[in-house]
SEMARBA-989462 format. One record per atom (N, C-alpha, C): residue in three letters; x, y, z. Coordinates in steps of 0.001 Angstrom, whole numbers, plus 500000, padded with zeros to 6 digits. Layout:
// SEMARBA-989462
ALAXYZ
...
***
This chain:
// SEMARBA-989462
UNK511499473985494552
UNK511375475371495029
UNK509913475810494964
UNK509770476718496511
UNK507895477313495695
UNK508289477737494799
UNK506566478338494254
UNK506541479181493149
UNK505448480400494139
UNK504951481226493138
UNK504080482089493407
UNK502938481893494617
UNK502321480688493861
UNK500924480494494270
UNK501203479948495640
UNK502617479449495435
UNK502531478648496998
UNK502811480223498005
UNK503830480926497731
UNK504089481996498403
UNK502725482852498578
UNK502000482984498021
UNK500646483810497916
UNK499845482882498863
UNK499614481646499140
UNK498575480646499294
UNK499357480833500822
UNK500255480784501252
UNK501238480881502542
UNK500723482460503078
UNK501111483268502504
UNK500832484439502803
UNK499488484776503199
UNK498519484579502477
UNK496691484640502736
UNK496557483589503916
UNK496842483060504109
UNK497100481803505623
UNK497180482632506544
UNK498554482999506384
UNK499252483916507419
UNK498418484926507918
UNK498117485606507372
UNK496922486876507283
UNK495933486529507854
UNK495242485849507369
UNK494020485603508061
UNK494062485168509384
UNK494680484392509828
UNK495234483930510750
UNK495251484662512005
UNK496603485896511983
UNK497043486697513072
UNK495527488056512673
UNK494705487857511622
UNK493772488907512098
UNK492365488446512068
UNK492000486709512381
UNK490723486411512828
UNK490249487745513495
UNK490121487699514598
UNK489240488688515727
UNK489023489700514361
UNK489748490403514026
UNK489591491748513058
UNK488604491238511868
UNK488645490023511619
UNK487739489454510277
UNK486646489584510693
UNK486715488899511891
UNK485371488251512469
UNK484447489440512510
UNK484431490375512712
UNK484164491779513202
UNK483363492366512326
UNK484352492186510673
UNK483768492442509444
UNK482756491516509295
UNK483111490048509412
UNK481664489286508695
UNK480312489941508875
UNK479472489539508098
UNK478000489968507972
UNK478276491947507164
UNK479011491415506845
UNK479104493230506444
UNK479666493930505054
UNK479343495272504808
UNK479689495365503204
UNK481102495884503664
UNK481816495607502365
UNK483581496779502642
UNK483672496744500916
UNK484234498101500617
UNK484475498777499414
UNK486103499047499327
UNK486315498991498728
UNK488191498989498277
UNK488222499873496926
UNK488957501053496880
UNK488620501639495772
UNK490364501183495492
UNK490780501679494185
UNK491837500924493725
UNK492178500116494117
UNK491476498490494161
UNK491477497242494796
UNK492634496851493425
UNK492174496912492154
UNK493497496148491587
UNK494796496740491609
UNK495007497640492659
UNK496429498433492295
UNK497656497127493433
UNK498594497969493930
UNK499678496802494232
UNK498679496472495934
UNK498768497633496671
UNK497949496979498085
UNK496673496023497615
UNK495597496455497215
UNK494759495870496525
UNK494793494414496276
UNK496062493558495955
UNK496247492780495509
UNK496016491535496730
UNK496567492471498064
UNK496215491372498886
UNK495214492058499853
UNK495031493451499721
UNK494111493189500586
UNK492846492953500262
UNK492456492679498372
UNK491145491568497767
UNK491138490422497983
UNK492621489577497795
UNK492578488296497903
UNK492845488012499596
UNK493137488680500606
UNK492662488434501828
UNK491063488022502230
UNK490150489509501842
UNK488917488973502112
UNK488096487641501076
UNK488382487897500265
UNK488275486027499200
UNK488903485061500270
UNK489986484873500514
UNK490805483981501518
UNK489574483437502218
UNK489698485166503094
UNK488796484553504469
UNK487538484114504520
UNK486506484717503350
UNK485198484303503207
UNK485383482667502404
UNK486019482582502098
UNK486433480883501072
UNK486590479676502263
UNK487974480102503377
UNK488352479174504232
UNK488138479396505175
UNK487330480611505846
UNK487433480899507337
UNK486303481117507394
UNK485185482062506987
UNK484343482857507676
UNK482777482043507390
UNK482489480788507004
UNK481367480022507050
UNK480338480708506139
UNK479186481050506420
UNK477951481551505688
UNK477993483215506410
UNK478843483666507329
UNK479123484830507875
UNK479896485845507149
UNK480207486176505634
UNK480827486645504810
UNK480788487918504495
UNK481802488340503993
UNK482026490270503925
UNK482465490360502678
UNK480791490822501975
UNK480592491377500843
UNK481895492596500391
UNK482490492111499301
UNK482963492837498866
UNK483204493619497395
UNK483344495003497718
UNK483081495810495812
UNK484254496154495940
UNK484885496294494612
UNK486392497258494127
UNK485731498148493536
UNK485783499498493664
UNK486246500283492854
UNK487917500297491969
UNK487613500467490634
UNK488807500765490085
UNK488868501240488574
UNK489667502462487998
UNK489552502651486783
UNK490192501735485261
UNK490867500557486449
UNK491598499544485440
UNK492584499985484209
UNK493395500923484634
UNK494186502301483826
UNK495528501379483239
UNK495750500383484067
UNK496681499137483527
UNK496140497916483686
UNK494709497786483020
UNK494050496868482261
UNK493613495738483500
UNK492440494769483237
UNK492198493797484605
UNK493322492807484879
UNK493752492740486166
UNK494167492363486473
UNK493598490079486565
UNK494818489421485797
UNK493644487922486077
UNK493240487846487214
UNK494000487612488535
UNK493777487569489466
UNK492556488081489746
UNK492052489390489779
UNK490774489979489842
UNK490110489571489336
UNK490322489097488158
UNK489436488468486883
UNK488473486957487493
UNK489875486237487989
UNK489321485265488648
UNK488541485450490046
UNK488450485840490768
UNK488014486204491740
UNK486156486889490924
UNK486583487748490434
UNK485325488250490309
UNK484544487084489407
UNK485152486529488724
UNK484544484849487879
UNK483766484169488847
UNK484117484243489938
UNK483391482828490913
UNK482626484105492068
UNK482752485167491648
UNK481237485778492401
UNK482404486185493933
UNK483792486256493766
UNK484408486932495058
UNK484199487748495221
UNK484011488997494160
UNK483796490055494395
UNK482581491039493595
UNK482362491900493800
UNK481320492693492881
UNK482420493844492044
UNK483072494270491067
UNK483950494742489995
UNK483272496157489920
UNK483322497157490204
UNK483317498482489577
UNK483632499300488614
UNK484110499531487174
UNK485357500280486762
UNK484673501767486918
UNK485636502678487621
UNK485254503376487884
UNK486401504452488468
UNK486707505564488250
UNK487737506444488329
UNK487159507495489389
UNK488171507025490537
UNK487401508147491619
UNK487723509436491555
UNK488679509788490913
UNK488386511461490450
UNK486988511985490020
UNK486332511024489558
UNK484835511558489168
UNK483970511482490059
UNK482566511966490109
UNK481606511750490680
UNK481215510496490909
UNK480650510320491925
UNK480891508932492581
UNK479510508082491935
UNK479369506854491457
UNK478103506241490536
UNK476958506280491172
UNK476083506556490216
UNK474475507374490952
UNK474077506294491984
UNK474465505008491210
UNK473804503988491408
UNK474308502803492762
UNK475582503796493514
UNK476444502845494343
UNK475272503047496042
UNK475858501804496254
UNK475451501237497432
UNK475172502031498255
UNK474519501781499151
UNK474285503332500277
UNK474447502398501803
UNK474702500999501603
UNK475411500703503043
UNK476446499732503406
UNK477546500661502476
UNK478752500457502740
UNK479481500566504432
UNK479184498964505439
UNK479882499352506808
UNK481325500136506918
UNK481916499392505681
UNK483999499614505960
UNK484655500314504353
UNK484870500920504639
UNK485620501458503078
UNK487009501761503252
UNK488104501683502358
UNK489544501136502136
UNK489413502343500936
UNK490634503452501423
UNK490453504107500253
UNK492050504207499673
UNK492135503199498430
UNK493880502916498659
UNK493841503787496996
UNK493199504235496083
UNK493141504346494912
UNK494112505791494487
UNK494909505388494050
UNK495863506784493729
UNK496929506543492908
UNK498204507102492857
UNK499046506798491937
UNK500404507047492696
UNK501006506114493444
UNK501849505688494015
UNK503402506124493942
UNK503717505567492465
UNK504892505272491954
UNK505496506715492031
UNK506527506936492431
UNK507164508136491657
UNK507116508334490365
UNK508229507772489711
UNK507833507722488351
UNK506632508511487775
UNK505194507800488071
UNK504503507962487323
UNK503279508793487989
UNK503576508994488673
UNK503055510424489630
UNK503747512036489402
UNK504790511934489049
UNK505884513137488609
UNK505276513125486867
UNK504747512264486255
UNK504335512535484997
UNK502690512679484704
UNK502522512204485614
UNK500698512634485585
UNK500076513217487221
UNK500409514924487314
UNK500685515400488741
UNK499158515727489066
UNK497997516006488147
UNK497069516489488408
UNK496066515528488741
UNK496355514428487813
UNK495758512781488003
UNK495909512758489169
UNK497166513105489608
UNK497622512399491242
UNK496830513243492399
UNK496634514433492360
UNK495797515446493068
UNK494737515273492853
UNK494055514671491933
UNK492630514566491970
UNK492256513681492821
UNK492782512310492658
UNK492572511053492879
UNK492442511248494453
UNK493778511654495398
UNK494307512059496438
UNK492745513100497103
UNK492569514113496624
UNK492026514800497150
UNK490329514725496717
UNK490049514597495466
UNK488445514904495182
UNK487374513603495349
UNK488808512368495044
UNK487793511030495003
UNK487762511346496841
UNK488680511411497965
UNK488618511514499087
UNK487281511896499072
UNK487214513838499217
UNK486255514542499571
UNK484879513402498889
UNK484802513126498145
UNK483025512171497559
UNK483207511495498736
UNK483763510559498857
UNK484204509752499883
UNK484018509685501122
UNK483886511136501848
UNK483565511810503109
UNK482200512246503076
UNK481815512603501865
UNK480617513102501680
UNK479507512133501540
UNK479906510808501466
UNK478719509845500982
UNK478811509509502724
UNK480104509351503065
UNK480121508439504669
UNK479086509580505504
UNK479251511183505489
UNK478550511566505966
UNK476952511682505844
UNK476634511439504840
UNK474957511320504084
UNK474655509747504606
UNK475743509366504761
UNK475466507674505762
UNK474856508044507302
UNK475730508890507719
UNK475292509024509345
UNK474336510074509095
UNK473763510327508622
UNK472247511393508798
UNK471086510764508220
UNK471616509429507808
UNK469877508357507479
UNK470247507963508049
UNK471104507912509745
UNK471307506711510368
UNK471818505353510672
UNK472661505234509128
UNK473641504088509004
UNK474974504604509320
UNK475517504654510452
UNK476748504983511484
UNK477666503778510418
UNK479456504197509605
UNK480101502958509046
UNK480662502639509999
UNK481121501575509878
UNK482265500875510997
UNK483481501504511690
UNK483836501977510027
UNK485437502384509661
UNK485708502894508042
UNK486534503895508319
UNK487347504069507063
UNK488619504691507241
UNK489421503757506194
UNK490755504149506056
UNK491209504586504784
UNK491906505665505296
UNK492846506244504071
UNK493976506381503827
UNK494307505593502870
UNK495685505753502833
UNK496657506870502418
UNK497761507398503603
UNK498446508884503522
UNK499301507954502930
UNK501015508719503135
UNK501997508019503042
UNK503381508192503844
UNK504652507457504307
UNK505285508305505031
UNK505926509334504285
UNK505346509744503096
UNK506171510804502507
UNK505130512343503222
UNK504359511777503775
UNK504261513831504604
UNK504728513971505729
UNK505952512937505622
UNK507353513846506618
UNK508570514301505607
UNK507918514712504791
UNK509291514768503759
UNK510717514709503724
UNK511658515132504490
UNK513022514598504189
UNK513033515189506141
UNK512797514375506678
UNK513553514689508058
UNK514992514918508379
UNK515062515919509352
UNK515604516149510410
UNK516198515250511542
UNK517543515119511358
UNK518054513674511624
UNK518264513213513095
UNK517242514162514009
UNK517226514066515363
UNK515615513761515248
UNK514976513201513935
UNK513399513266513781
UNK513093511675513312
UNK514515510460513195
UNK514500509342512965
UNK515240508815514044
UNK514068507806514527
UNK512623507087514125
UNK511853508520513697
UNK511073508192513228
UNK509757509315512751
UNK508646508932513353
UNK508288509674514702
UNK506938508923514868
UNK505940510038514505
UNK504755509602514382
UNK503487510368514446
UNK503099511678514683
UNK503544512002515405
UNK503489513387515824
UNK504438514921515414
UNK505478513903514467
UNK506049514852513565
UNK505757515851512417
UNK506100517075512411
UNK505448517676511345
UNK505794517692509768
UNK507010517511509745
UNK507280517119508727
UNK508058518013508153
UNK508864518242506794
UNK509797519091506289
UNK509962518441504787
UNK508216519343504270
UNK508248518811502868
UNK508406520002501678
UNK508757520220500698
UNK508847520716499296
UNK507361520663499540
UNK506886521865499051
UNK505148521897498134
UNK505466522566497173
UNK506308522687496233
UNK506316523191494983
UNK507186522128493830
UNK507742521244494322
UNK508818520406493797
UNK508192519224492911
UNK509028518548492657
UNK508248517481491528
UNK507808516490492246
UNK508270516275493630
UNK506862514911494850
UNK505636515786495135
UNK505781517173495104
UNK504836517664496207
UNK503169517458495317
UNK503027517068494166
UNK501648516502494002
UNK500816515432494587
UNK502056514716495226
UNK502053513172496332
UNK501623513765497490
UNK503105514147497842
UNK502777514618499333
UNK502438515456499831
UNK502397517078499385
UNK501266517642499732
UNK499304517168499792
UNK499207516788498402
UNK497835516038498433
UNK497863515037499597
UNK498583514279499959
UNK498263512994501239
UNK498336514040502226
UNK499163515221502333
UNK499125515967503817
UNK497041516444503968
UNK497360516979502694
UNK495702517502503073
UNK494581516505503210
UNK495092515449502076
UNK494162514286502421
UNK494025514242504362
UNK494787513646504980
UNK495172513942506611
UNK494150514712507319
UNK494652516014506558
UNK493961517406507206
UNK492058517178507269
UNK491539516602505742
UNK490039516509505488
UNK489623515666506499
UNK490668514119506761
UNK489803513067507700
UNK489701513871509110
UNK491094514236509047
UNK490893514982510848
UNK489865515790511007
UNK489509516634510139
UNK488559517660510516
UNK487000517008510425
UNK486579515905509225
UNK485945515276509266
UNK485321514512510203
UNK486251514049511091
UNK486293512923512138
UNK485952514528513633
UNK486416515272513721
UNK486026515997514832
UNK484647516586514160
UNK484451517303513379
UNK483189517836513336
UNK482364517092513046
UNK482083515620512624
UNK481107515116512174
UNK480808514140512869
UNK481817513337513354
UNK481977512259514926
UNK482168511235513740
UNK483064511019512687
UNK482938509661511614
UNK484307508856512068
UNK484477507852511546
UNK485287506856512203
UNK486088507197510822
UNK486943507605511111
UNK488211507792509887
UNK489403507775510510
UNK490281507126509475
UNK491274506470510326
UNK492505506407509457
UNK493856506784509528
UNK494782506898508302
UNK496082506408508524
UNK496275505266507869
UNK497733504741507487
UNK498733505186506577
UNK500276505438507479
UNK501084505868506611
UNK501928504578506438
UNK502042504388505302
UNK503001502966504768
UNK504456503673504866
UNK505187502960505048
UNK506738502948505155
UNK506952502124504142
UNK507394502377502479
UNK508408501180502017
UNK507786499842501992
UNK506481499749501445
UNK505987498152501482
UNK506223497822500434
UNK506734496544500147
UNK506941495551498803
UNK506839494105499300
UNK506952493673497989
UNK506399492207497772
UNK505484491824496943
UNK504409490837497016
UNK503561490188495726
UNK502723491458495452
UNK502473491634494397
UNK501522492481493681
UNK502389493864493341
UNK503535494257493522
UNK504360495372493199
UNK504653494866491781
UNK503587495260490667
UNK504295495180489511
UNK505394495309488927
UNK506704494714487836
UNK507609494411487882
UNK507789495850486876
UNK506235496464486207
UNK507241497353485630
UNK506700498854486403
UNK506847498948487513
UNK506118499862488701
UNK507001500827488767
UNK508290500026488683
UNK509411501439488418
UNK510025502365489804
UNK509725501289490527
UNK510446501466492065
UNK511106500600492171
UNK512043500618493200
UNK513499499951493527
UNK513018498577493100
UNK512754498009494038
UNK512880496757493994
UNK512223495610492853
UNK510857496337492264
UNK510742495538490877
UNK512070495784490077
UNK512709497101490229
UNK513591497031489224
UNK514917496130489378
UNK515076496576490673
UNK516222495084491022
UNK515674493596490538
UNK514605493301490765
UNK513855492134490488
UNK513783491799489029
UNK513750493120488135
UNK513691492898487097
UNK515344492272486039
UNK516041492671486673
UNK517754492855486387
UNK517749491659486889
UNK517999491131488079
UNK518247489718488661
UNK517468488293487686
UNK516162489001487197
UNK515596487541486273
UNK516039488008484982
UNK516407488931484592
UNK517096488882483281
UNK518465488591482968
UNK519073488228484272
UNK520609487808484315
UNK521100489333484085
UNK521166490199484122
UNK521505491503484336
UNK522158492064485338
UNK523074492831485261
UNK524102493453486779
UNK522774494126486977
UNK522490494564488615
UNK521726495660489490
UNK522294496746488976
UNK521517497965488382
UNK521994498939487984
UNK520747499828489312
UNK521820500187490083
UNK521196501706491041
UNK521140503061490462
UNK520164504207490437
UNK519974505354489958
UNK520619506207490767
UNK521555505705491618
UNK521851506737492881
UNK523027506305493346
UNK523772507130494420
UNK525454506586495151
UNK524774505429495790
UNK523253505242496212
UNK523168504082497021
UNK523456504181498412
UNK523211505453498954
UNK524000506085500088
UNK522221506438500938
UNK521120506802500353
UNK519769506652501024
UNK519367505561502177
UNK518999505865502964
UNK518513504725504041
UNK516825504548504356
UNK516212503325504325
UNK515195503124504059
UNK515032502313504961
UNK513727501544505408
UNK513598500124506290
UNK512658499821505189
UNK512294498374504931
UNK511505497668504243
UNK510640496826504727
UNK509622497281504437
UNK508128496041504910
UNK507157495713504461
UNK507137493935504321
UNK507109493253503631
UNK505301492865503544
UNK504732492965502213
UNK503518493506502424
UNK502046492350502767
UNK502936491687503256
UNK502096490651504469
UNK501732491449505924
UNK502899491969506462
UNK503166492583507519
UNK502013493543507546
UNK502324494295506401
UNK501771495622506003
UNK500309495670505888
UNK499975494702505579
UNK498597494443505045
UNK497651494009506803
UNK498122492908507314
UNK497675493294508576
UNK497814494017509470
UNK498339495194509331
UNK498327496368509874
UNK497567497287509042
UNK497110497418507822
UNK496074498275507269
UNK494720497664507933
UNK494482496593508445
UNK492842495988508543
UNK493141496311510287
UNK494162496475510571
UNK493644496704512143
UNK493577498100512263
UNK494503498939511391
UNK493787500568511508
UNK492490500634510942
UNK491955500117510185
UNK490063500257509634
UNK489301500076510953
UNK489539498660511451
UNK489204498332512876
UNK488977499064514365
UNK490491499174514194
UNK490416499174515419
UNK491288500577515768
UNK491763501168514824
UNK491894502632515343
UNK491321503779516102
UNK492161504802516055
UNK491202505554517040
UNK490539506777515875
UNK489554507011516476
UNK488870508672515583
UNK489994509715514963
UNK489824509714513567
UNK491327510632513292
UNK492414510686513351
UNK492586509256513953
UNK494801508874514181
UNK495053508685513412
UNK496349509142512837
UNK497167508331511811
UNK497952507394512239
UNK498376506304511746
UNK499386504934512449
UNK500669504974511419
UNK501734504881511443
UNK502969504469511100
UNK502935502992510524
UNK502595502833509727
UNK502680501074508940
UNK504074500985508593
UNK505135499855509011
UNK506443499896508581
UNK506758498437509440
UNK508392499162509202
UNK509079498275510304
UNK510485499024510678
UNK510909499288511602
UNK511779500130512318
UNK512909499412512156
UNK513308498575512057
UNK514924497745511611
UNK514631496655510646
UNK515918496263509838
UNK516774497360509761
UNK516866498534508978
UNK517044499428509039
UNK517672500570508365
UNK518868500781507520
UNK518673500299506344
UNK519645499729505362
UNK520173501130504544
UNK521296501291503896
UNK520830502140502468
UNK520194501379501266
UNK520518501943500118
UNK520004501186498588
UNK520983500030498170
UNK522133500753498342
UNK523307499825498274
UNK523747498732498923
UNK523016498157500197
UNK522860497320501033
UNK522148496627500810
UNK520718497269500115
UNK519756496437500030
UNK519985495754498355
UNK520388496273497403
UNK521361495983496493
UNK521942494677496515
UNK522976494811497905
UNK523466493899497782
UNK523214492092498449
UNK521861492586498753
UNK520886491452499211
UNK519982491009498895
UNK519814491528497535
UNK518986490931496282
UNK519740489961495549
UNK521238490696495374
UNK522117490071495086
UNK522260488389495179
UNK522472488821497119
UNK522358487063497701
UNK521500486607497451
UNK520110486770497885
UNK518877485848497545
UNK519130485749496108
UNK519215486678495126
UNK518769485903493743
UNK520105484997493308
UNK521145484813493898
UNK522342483615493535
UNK521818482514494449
UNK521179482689495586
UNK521021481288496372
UNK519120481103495610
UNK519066481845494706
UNK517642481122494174
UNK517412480863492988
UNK518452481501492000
UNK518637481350490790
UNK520296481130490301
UNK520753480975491338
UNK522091481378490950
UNK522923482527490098
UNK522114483685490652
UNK522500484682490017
UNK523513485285490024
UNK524435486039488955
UNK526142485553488698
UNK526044487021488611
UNK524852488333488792
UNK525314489746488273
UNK525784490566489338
UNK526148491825489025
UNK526534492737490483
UNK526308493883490246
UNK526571494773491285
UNK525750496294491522
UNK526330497269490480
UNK525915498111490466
UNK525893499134489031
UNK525840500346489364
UNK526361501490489342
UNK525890502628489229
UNK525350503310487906
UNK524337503866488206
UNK524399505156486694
UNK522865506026487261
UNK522855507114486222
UNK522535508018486436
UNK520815507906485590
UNK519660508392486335
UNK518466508025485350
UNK518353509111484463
UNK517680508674483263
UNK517114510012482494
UNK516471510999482541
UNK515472511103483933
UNK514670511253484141
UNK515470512489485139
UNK515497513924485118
UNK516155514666485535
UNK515761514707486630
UNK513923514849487063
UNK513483515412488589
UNK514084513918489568
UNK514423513036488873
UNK514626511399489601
UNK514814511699490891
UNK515489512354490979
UNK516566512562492875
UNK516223513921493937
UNK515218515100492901
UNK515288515915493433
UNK514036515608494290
UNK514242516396495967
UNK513592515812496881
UNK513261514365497423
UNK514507513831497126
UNK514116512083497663
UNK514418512197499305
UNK514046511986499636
UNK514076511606501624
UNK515531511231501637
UNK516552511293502518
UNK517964510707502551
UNK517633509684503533
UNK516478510077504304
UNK516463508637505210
UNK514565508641505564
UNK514365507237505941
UNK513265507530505783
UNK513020506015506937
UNK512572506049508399
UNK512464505037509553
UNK511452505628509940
UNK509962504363510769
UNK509380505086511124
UNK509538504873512589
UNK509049505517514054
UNK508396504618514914
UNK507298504075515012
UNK507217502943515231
UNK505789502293515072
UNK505283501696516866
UNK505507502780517493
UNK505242502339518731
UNK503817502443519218
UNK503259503269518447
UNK501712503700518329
UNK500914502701518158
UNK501569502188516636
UNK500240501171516130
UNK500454499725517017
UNK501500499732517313
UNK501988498458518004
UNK501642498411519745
UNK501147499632520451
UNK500276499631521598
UNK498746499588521476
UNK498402500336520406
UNK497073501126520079
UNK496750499746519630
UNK497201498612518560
UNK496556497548517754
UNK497031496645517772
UNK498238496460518500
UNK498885494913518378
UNK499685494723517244
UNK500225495627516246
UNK500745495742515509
UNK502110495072515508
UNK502154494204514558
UNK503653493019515261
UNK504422492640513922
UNK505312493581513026
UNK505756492939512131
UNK506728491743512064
UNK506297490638511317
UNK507423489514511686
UNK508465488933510687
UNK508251489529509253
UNK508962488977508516
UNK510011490026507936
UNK511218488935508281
UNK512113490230508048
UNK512652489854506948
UNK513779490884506443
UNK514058491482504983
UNK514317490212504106
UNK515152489490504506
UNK516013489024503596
UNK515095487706503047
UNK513785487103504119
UNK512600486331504119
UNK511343486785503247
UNK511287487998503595
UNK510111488667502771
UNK511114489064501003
UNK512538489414500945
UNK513078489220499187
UNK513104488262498834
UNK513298487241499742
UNK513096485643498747
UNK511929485521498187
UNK510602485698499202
UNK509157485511499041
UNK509117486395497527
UNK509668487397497643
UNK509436488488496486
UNK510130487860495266
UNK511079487491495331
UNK511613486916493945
UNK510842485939493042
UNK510817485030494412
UNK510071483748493297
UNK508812484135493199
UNK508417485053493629
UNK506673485636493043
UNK507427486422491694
UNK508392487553491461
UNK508661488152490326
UNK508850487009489236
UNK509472485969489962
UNK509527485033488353
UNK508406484183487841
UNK507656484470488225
UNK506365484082487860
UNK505433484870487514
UNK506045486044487734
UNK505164487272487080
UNK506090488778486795
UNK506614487988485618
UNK507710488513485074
UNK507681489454484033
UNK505800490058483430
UNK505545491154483006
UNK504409491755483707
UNK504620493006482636
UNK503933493747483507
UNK502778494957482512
UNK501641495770482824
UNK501037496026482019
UNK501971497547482645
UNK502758498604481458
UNK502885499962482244
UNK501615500565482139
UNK501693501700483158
UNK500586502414483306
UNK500587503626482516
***
């Protein structure tokens, strides 16, 4: 059976691969990743390592992480930055940005925030800072770029599809141009209000200043680098399945979601940096299928008996955690017809291919640092 490295070593292949032209573009050039060790981070560092290692010759794209390392270095990073892959920052973008940082940064990746439910509902102001103030530095250095004359390539920021908050069921698919129907007072709205305004700064940014800003909303990405104790669905299924444990769901299991698998996902974040347009946001996902929890439940199920022979079954119960359910999306599809005219956007791995990939990476990285 693979293991990890082979699934990871397959995956960085893959990647590089369907986004040569988009690499190529970058070589000769700087790109900054601020929460590079968080779960996106994971591949979209070891992508550009990939490509400067096996693809890109003496033509290579310098790369820095920013990161406050809040759940400790990651090896992976560790190694990478060991052999000179990367240049290491620690550095918390809620703060003022280091006196001493680069001033010609072509491409910047601004993925650094706090994701998880969980742990966004317990540290709400962390989450608004990160979201909104590391942004604004962020805009403010790109603009002090174009008035000495260094025009960047690109920058992307990552929103999320949570600033459509619980749609309107004549509003799925969800494409782009939806406004959304979110809580701003509730226990998400430190998430998703902050990503709405995040939105609001690039747009206005990008018309009054002429800057290349560019914003991806993820749909539901999992797979390698989703820490196991992250405390979203599927590490936690992942976690139950390698402990020989029944799937215990927090919910009737009655929610509907699509899942995409963060290979997919990941070359669709480097073609919105690219090749987006001034101020668009893109839909990162995958439009089928449209499962509930309980479906997807029960297809962790299969993969982990046809990979471990796993003998447990689905569970209900209730979390401790009182705000758990209030304001969760009941359904949540995007259309991705945008990014998929606008960029070539082509997801190919579907569910039940991308949970296998995910398993035998969880059993090989079967703890986790909490945050």
């Amino acid at each position: 059976m693979q293991n990890a490295h082979d699934i990871v070593t397959e995956d960085l292949n893959d990647i590089c691969q369907r986004l040569s032209p988009v690499l190529q573009e970058m070589n000769d050039s700087k790109l900054l990743i601020t929460g590079g060790a968080g779960f996106l981070g994971y591949y979209l560092v070891q992508v550009v390592d990939h490509w400067n290692r096996q693809f890109a010759g003496n033509a290579k794209i310098a790369l820095t992480v920013f990161d406050n390392l809040i759940r400790g270095l990651p090896q992976w990073l560790a190694e990478i930055e060991a052999r000179g892959g990367v240049q290491l920052v620690v550095h918390d973008i809620a703060k003022p940005l280091p006196a001493d940082m680069a001033d010609d940064f072509t491409w910047i990746i601004h993925a650094a925030t706090i994701a998880s439910p969980t742990y966004y509902r317990k540290h709400p102001i962390e989450t608004m800072d990160a979201n909104i103030n590391g942004l604004r530095q962020l805009l403010d250095y790109l603009l002090d770029q174009k008035q000495r004359g260094m025009l960047p390539g690109g920058f992307l920021f990552y929103s999320s599809s949570e600033v459509y908050g619980d749609p309107e069921p004549e509003a799925i698919p969800t494409a782009e141009d939806y406004y959304g129907r979110v809580s701003f007072t509730g226990p998400r709205a430190c998430y998703d209000e902050s990503k709405r305004y995040g939105e609001t700064l690039c747009v206005n940014f990008a018309r009054v200043h002429d800057l290349p800003l560019k914003i991806a909303r993820p749909f539901n990405n999992y797979g390698p680098g989703l820490k196991i104790t992250d405390r979203r669905v599927l590490p936690d299924f992942a976690r139950n399945v390698l402990a020989g444990e029944d799937i215990v769901m927090l919910s009737d299991g009655s929610p509907t979601r699509t899942f995409c698998y963060v290979a997919d996902a990941v070359v669709g974040y480097f073609k919105v940096l690219v090749k987006g347009g001034k101020g668009e946001a893109y839909n990162i996902g995958t439009e089928t299928p449209e499962i509930s929890m309980a479906e997807l439940a029960q297809r962790v199920v299969s993969v982990g008996k046809a990979l471990f022979d796993y003998q447990g079954s689905v569970q209900l119960a209730t979390s401790d955690e009182s705000a758990y359910l209030v304001d969760n999306p009941n359904r949540r599809c995007p259309r991705i017809d945008k990014a998929r005219k606008e960029l070539g956007y082509d997801p190919q791995i579907d569910i039940d291919e991308g949970l296998r990939r995910s398993l035998i990476w969880y059993k090989d990285n079967a703890e986790g640092t909490e945050a």
